[in-house]
N, C-alpha and C positions, 0 to 999 in steps of 0.2 A: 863280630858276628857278620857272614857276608850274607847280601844281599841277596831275599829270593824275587822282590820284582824291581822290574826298571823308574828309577825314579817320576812321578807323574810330569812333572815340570818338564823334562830334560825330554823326556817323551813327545810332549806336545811341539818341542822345538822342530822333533825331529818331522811332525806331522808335515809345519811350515815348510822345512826342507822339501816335500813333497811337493809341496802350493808353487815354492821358486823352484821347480826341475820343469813345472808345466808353461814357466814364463821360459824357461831356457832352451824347451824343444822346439825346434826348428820346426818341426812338422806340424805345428799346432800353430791355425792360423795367426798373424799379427795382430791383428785386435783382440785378439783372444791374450793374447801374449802380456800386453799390454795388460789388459786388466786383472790379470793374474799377477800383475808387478802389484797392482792394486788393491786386491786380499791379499796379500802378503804382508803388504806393509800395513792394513787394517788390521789382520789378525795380531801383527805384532804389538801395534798401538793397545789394542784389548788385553792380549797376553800382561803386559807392563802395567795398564790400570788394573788388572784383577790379580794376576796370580802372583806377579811380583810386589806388587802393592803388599799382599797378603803375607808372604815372605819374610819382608820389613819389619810387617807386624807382630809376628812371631820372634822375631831378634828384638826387636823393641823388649817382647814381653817377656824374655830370658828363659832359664831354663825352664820354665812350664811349656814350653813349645816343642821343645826337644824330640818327644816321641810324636809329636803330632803330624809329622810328616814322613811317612816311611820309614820313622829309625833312625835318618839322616839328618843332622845340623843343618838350619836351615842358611845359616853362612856360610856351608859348602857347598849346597845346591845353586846361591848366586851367586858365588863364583866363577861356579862353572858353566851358568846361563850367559854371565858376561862376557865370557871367554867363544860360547857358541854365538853368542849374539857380532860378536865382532868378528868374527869368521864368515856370517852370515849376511853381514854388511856389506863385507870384500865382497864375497859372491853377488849380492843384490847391484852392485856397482858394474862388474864385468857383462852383468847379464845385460842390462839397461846400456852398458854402450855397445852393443852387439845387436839388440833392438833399436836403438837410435840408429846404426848404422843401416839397418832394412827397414824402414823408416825413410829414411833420405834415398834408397834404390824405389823407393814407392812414393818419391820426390815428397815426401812429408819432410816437413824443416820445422823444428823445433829452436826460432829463432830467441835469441838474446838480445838485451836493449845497446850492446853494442856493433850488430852487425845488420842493424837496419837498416832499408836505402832510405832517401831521401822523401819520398811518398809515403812510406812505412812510418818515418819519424814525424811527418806532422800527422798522421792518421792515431799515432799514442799519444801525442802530446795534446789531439783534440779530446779523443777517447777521455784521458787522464782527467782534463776539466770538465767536460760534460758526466761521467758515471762517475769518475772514483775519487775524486779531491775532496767532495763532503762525506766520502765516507771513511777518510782516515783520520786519527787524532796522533802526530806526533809525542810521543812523551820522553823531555829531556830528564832523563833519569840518574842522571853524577850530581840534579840537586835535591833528590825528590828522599825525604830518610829511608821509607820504606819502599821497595819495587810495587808497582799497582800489579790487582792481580793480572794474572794471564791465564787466557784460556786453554782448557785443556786440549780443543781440537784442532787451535788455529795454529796458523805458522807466524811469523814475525821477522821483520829485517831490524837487526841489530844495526844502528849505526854512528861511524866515525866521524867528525867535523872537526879536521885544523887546515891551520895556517902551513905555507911551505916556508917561509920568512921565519915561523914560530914567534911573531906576536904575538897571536890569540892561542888561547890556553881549551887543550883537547875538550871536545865536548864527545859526550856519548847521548845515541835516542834510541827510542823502541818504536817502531810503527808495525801493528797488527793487519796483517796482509786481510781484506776483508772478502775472501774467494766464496764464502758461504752467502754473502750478501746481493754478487759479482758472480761470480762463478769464476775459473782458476786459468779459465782457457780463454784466446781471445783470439780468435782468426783474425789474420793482415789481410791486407790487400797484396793480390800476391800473381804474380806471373803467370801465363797462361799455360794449364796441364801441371802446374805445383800448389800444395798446401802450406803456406807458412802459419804458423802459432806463434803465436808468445806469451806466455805464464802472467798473470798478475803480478807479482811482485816483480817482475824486470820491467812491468810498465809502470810500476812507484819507481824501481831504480833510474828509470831515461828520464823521471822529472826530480831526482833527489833536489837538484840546484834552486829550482822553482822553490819548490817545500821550503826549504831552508835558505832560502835569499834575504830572511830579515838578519842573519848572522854574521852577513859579510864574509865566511870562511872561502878558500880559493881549491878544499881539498875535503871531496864526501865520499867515502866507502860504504858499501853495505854488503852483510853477508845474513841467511837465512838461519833461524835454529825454533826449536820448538821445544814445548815441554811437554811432556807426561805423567800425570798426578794420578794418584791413589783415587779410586772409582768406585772403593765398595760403603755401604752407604753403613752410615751408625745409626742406628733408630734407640733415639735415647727410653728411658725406661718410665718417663712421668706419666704416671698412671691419670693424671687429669687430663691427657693430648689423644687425640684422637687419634686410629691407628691411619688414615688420611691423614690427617694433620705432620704424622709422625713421618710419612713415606715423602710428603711434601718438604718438608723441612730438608730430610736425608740427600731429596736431589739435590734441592740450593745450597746444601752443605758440602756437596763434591768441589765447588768453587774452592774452598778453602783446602781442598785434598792434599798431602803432601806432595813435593815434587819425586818421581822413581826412576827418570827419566829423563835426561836431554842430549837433544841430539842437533849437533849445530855441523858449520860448513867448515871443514879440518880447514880452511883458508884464513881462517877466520883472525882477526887482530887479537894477539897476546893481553894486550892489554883490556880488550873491550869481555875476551872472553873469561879473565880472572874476576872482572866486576861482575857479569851477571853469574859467574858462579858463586862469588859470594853474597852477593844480594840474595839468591835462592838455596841459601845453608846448605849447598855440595859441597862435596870434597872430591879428592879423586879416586872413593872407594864405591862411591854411588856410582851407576849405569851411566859414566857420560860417554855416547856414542861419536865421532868424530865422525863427518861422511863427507858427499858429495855437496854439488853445489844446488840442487833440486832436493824437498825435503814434502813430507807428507804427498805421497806416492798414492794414498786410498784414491786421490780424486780421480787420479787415473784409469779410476774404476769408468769414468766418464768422460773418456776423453772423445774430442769430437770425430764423429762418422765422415772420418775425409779418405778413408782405404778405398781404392779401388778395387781392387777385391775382398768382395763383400762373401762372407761365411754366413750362410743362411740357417735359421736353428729348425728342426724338423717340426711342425707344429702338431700340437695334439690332439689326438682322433676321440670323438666317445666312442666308449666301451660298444662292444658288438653286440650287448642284449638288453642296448639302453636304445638301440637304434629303431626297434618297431613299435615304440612303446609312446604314446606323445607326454606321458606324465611320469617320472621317477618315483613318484609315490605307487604306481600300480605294481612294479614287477619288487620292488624292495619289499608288498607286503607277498608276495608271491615266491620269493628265493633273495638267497643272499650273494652281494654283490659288491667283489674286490678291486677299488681306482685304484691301480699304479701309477701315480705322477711321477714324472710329471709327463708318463708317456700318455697317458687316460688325459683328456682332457676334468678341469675343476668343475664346469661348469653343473654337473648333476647334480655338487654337494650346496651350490645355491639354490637352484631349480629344488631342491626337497625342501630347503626350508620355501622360498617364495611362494610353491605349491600350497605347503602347510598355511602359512602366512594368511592366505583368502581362503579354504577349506574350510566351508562352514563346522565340520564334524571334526575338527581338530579344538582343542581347549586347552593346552599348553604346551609349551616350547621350553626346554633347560637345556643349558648349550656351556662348555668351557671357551672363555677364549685366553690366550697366553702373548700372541706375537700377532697382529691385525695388520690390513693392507692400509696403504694411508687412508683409502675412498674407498671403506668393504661396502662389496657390496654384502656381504654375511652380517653386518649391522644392518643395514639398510632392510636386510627381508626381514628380522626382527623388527623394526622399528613397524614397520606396516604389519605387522600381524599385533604387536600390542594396538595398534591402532585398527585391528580388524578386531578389538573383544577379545585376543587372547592372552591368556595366562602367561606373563615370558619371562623366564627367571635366567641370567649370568652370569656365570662364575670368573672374573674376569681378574689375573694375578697382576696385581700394582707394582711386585718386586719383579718381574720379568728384566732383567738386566739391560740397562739403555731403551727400556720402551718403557720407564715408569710415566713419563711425563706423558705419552700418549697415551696410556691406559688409564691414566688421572682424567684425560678428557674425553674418553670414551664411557666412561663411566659418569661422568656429568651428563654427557647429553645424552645416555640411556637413561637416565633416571628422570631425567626432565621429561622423557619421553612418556614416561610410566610404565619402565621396565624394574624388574624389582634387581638389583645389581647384589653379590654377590663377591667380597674382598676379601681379600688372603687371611689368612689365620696364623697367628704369630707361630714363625721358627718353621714354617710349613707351606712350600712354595705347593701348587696346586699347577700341575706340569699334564694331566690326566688328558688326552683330547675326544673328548665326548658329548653324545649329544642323545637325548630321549624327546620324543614328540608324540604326545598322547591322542587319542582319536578315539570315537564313538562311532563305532558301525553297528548297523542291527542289532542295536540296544544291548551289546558288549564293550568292552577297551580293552584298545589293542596299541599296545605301543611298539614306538618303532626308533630308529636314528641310526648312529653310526659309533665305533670304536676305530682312533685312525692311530698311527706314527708320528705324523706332522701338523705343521698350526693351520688354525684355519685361514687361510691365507692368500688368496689367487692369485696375487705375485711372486710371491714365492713356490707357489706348489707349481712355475713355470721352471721352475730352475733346482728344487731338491725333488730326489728320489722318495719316495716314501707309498705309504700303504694307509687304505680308509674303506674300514671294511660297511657298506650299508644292508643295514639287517632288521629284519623283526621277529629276529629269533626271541622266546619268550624269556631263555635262560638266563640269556647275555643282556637284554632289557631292563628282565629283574635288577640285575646285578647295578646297572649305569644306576637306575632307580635310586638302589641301597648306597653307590658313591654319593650322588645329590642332597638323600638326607643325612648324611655326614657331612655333605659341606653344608646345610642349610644349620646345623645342628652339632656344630664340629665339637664344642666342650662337653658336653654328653654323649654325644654320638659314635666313641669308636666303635662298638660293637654294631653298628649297620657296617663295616667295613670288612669284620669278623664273618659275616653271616654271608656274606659272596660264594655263592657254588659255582659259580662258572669264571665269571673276570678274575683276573688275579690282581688284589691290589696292592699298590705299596702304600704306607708301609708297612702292613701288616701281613702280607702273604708270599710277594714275589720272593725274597731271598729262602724262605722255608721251600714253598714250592721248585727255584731251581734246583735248592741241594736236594731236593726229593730224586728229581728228575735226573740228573746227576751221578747218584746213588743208584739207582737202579739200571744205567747203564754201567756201570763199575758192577754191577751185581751179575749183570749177564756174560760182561766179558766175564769174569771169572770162573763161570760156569762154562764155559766156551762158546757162547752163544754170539750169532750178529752184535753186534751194539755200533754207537757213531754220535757225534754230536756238530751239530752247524749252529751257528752262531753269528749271525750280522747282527751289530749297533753302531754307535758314534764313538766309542770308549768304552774301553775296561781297564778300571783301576784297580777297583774292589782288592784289598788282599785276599778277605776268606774265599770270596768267589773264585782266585784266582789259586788258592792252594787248590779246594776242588776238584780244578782241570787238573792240575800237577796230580792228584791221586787217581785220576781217572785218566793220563796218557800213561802213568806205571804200570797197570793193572790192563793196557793192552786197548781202551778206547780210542776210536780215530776222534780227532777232534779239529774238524776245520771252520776258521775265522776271519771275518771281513770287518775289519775294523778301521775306519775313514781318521780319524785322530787318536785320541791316547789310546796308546796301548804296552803295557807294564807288566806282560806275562811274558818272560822267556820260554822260548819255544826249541833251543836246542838242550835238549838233557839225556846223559847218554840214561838214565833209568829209562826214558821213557819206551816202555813195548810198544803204545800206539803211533802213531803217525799224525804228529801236529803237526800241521800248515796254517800260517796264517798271513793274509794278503791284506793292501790299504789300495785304494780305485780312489784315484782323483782325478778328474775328466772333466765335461762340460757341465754334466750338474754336478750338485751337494748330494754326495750319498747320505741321506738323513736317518733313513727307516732303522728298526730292528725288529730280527726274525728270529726267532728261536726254536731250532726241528731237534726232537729228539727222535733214535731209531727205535726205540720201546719194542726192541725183538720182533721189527714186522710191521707193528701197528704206530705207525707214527705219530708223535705229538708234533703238531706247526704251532705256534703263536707268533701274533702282532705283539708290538709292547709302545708304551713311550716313553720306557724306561732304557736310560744304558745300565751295563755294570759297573756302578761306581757309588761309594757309600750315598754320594749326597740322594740320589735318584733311588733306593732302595731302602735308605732308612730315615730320609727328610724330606720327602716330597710325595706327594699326593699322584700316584700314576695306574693308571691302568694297561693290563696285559690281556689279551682276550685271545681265546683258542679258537683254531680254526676247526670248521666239522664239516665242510661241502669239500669235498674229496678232490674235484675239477679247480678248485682254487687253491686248494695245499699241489697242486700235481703244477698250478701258473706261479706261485710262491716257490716251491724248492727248485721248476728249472730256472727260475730268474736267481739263486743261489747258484746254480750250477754252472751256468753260464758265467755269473760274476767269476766261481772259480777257477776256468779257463781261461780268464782273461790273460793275455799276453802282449798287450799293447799298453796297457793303463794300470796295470794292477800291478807295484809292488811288493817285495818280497819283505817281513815285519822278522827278522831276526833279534837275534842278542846283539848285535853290534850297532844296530840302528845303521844299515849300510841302504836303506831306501834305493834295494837293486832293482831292476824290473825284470819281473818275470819274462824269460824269452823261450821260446819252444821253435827251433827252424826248421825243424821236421814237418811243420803242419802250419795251413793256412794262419793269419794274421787273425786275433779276437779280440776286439774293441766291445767289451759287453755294453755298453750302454747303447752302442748303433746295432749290436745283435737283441736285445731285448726289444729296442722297437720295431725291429722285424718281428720279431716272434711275436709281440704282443699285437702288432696289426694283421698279422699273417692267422695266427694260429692259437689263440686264446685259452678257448677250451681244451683243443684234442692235442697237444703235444707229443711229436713223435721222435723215437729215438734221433733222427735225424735234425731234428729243430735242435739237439743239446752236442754243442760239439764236444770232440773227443779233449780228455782231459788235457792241460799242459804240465809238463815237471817242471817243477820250479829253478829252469836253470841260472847261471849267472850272466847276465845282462853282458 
């Protein structure tokens, strides 16, 4: 039977591919470049703990897994990850010495322990004894029965000790590079108008001899490798253990994660490299990646600010109807009001809680949170309004992926505080980003808060795209209400979920309501009426969502989509009458948001969501979708769609071949939507004019 969508896995590779085009284009400044080597190589790390971990798991569990992935053997799919993965590698190697080379024209020198001068080498060999000699532990590993564990984030020097006479009988050791302790980067001292670096681990390498001088050996190697373990957490089923207890357990038990992944320095000794592959029960069917002589690339998310030219990021303005107002509480109960991050400044969505926080007339706060800044200040205005006398209940998900252990203690010190906390519900992640704040005016209540896209988050809402509608519309209010007493209330409660007239929630409304919406543009083309569909999220994998579209480009719907990572809808079919386009914009921020406009013959439907399309987000998790009804904010939401779909600098083209082309149009001015969007959004907010929306681009080939 062939295939109607693109495998999800193979998909998300292809996202990556996107992430390394933006380290490889020249036009995109060098620091930028640089740290784009650095989600590349973090996404990939992630990728390998979750979705290939998960992979394994399904081979493990034999034919019951079979149909659980697309239809497709999950032994076939990583295969063919392995085979993208090591292709992927080559490329990530050419790109990084083409960066190292502009780099060195930007007199940055990325030195090694063997091309130090003379000043340089006692400057590491001080360094080494003074910070990092107590913070390593050698372990001679050819005597130890079993390997000790190893971390899953760290890097490690594998190393060799003999004799050249061959008296003494080969030793092998482990030393845990400790960059996270350290940090990875370690400026020299360095000549006048240059930068020189050097890595941690080549400042263990210039003192290997030192380390190891109780051994008498005349001959010490060392080469870099890392592992990568299985990341998804098992939350065992003892009904005595607390569901804390349970999530606790789950992280300390990633330690023991299988290995799905290593990736060592192709230089590496034959000998040292068959031992620790069998210490770590590989073979050579498992993911063993061969590379370069530099290894875990995320930290280069951090590398030091030694560029001379410096890429300045545009900083974010408030909203133009936030500016006569000195309180965010007065025009929110007055009209509704849509922040674009990260071009809007975050600062409103504090400022309405802090406001709330000391408001005598306010008497409770319910708030989700999912992904937190380390030092929120969105806990912090909580924390003073339970300490003003108010009511402040949060929903805060413990399973959030790599943030359980920080959500474990954000949840401790809310509760010390005397906030009532609010924790996940088993099989049911709680993804929803909402917020209700009750108030008593003139001896009514009136509630009010926000329906967004993204976390609540101020570090991040600098750097992802997304949407946070604030409102006290009564509709949309009710509705946040009716999600809270379902979470407060989750084993009884589905039907508060049921009874939503306005939000849409999952998982009981979103996929019924798209196919509705869906349907009735298939209903108009058919008649011969307008119809259209736009669609931004982060992912669509969803199959039934995706036959859907398939029966609605047959029947003559246009349907255009901006999807930033998976995306498993083939879009060339010669049935199809309509005109599918679909783009992927990978640029300076995180495209995070989702939009969903339908053309309802005329009368448009907009919504926010923070939902993608994909099963887990519409049939396992707790999200809300809210409609837009202020006409000037659906008119600032669909040109920032429009604009996205002109792009022609950043926006590639999402075919069946996964050929990640970029859209080019050389007919017509250059369109970087993210640098047009904050024109527009500082320019021209409310009244948008033909002119603000440039002329479309054809999707030519690059």
């Amino acid at each position: 039977m062939k295939r109607r969508t693109i495998a999800r896995d193979i998909s998300w590779l292809s996202f990556n591919a996107r992430v390394l085009q933006e380290a490889a284009d020249p036009t995109v400044p060098l620091r930028e470049r640089v740290k784009f080597l650095g989600i590349f190589s973090n996404n990939t790390d992630e990728f390998f703990r979750v979705r290939v971990a998960t992979l394994k798991r399904m081979v493990d569990i034999g034919s019951k897994a079979k149909n659980m992935h697309l239809e497709q053997s999950p032994e076939k799919i990583l295969d063919e990850i392995q085979e993208i993965v090591l292709d992927q590698q080559a490329e990530f190697d050419l790109v990084w010495e083409e960066i190292r080379k502009e780099l060195e024209k930007e007199k940055i020198f990325l030195v090694n322990e063997k091309k130090l001068s003379k000043d340089q080498q006692k400057f590491v060999q001080t360094y080494f004894e003074e910070e990092v000699r107590s913070n390593i532990i050698p372990l001679m590993i050819e005597s130890i029965t079993e390997l000790p564990y190893l971390r899953d984030k760290s890097i490690y020097l594998g190393v060799v000790l003999w004799q050249r006479d061959g008296t003494l009988r080969r030793k092998y050791a482990v030393i845990e590079v400790p960059s996270k302790t350290i940090g990875r980067f370690i400026k020299l001292p360095s000549p006048a108008g240059e930068a020189h670096i050097i890595l941690l681990e080549d400042v263990i390498r210039f003192n290997l001899r030192s380390i190891f001088s109780y051994f008498g050996y005349d001959k010490i190697e060392s080469w870099v490798f890392k592992v990568t373990k299985d990341a998804e957490m098992d939350i065992d089923n003892d009904v005595s253990t607390s569901f804390i207890e349970k999530i606790e357990k789950g992280v300390k038990n990633r330690r023991k994660g299988k290995p799905v992944r290593f990736v060592y320095d192709k230089e590496m000794d034959a000998g040292l490299l068959d031992f620790l592959m069998r210490k770590l029960n590989l073979s050579r069917k498992d993911s063993i990646i061969p590379g370069g002589r530099i290894h875990n690339f995320k930290h280069f998310m951090d590398f030091p600010d030694v560029f001379q030219k410096k890429s300045q990021r545009k900083k974010p303005f408030i909203h133009s109807q936030l500016k006569n107002f000195s309180r965010v509480t007065d025009i929110v109960l007055l009209q509704d009001i849509m922040l674009n991050f990260p071009y809007h400044s975050f600062n409103p969505v504090i400022d309405l809680l802090r406001e709330a926080a000391i408001d005598p007339d306010v008497t409770l706060i319910k708030i989700t949170a999912y992904r937190l800044a380390p030092n929120s200040k969105i806990i912090n205005a909580l924390i003073n309004a339970v300490r003003n006398g108010k009511q402040v209940t949060v929903m805060i998900e413990l399973r959030a992926r790599f943030d359980e252990e920080a959500n474990l203690e954000w949840k401790e010190r809310l509760e010390e505080e005397g906030v009532k906390v609010l924790i996940s519900m088993p099989n049911m992640k709680v993804h929803a980003k909402i917020c209700l704040i009750k108030k008593r005016l003139n001896n009514r209540t009136i509630h009010y808060g926000f329906v967004g896209t993204g976390n609540l988050n101020e570090k991040t809402a600098a750097l992802y795209a997304d949407h946070c509608l604030l409102t006290a519309n009564r509709h949309i209010m009710a509705d946040v209400n009716r999600i809270f007493n379902y979470l407060e209330r989750w084993k009884d409660g589905i039907h508060f979920l049921k009874a939503c007239k306005t939000l849409i929630p999952c998982p009981v409304g979103l996929r019924k309501e798209l196919y509705k919406l869906i349907d009735k543009e298939i209903k108009h083309a058919r008649e011969g009426l307008p119809s259209g569909i736009i669609l931004k999220m982060n992912s669509l994998s969803d199959e039934e969502l995706i036959e859907r579209l398939y029966a609605a480009a047959k029947v003559g719907v246009d349907i255009k989509l901006i999807v930033r990572g998976i995306f498993c809808m083939y879009t060339e079919n010669k049935k199809f009458k309509g005109d599918v386009r679909a783009i992927s914009i990978v640029d300076e921020y995180l495209e995070h948001a989702r939009v969903f406009i339908f053309h309802n013959n005329g009368h448009e439907r907009v919504y926010i969501s923070s939902a993608d399309g994909m099963v887990r987000n519409l049939d396992h998790r707790v999200e809300a979708t809210s409609p837009v009804f202020d006409d000037d904010i659906k008119k600032v939401l669909k040109t920032i769609l429009e604009i996205q779909l002109t792009d022609n600098v950043k926006a590639r083209i999402l075919d069946n071949q996964l050929s990640n082309r970029y859209v080019r149009n050389n007919t017509q001015r250059k369109i970087r939507s993210q640098v047009e969007i904050y024109n527009y959004l500082s320019q021209k907010i409310l009244e948008p004019t033909e002119a603000a929306i440039p002329a479309p681009a054809e999707p030519a080939v690059a």
